[in-house]
C-alpha positions, -999 to 999 in steps of 0.1 A, spaced: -243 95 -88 -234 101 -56 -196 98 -44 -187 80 -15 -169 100 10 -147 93 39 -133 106 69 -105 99 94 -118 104 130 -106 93 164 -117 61 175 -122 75 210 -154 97 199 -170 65 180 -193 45 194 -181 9 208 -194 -8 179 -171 3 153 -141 -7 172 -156 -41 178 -165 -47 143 -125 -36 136 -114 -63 158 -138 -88 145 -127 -82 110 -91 -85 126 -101 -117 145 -112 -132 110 -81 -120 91 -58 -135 119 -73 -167 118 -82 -164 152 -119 -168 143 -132 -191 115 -165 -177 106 -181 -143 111 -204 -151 133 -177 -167 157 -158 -132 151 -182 -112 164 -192 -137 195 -153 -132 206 -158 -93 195 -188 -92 218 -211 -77 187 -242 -90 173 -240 -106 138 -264 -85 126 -237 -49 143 -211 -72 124 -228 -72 90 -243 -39 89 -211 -25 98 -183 -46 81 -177 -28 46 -179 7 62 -158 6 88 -119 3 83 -90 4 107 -60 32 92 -22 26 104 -6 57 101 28 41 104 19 15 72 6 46 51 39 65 59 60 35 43 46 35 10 62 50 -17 53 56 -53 74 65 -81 69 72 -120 101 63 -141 105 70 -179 125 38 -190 140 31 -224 123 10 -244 154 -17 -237 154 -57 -227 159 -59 -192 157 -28 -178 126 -32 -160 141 -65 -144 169 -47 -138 153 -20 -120 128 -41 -98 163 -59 -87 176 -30 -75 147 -21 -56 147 -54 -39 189 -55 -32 177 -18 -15 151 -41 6 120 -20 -7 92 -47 -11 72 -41 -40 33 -40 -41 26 -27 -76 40 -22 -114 22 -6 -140 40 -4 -173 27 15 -203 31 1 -240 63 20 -254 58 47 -273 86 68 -291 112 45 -277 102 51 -240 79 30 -218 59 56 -186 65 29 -154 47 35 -117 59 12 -88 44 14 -58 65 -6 -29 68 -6 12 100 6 22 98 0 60 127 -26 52 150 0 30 183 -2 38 195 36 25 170 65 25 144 72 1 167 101 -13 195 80 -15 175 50 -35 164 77 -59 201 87 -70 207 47 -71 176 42 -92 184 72 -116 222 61 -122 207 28 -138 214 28 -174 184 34 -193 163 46 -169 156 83 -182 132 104 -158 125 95 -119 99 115 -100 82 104 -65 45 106 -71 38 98 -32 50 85 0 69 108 27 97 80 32 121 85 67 
């Protein structure tokens, strides 16, 4: 089967179209237009542009992708310490997007949060020590996200 594949070009080598479908997708996800065809009327694009174009063509913010961090933590299998962790991430102002908690196994539960940190009040070095000096949290490692 074949794979799709993607690739990140400037928008300034594109033809018009793609940019207008972007802006009618925008338009729709703003509320600013109410139907698809009313988003590409105000996008100055054809329905038929919109349609062929509207699930192949996505706008990328590299500031948004840069403030997205995920980490893997070893926890012990213990009430609360998941809570406790996800607390301390929120006190820290991180905003989290995903959790994804294995069943324990040997006393220890394998735990990847992904969260936006464009709100974080320390850096992402500093949350790390925090997050590590939490009882019962045994392993921390960064899977992704280049923080500050």
């Amino acid at each position: 089967m074949n794979e799709k594949r993607y690739i990140l070009v400037d928008e300034t080598v594109l033809p018009e179209v793609y940019s207008k479908v972007i802006f009618a997708k925008q338009l729709l996800t703003s509320g600013a237009a109410t139907s698809s065809s009313q988003a590409a009327k105000l996008a100055g694009l054809s329905r038929s542009a919109f349609y062929k174009y509207k699930d192949s063509v996505f706008s990328y913010n590299n500031s948004t992708a840069e403030r997205i961090v995920t980490i893997c933590f070893t926890l012990r299998d213990k009430p609360g310490v998941l809570s406790q962790l996800l607390a301390e991430l929120y006190r820290l102002g991180a905003n989290i997007l995903t959790v994804n908690q294995n069943i324990p196994i040997q006393n220890t539960a394998l735990v990847s949060i992904t969260a936006r940190i464009d709100s974080l009040t320390v850096s992402v070095d500093e949350m790390l020590s925090i997050l590590k000096g939490i009882e019962n949290v045994k392993t921390i490692q960064q899977i992704s996200g280049t923080g500050f």
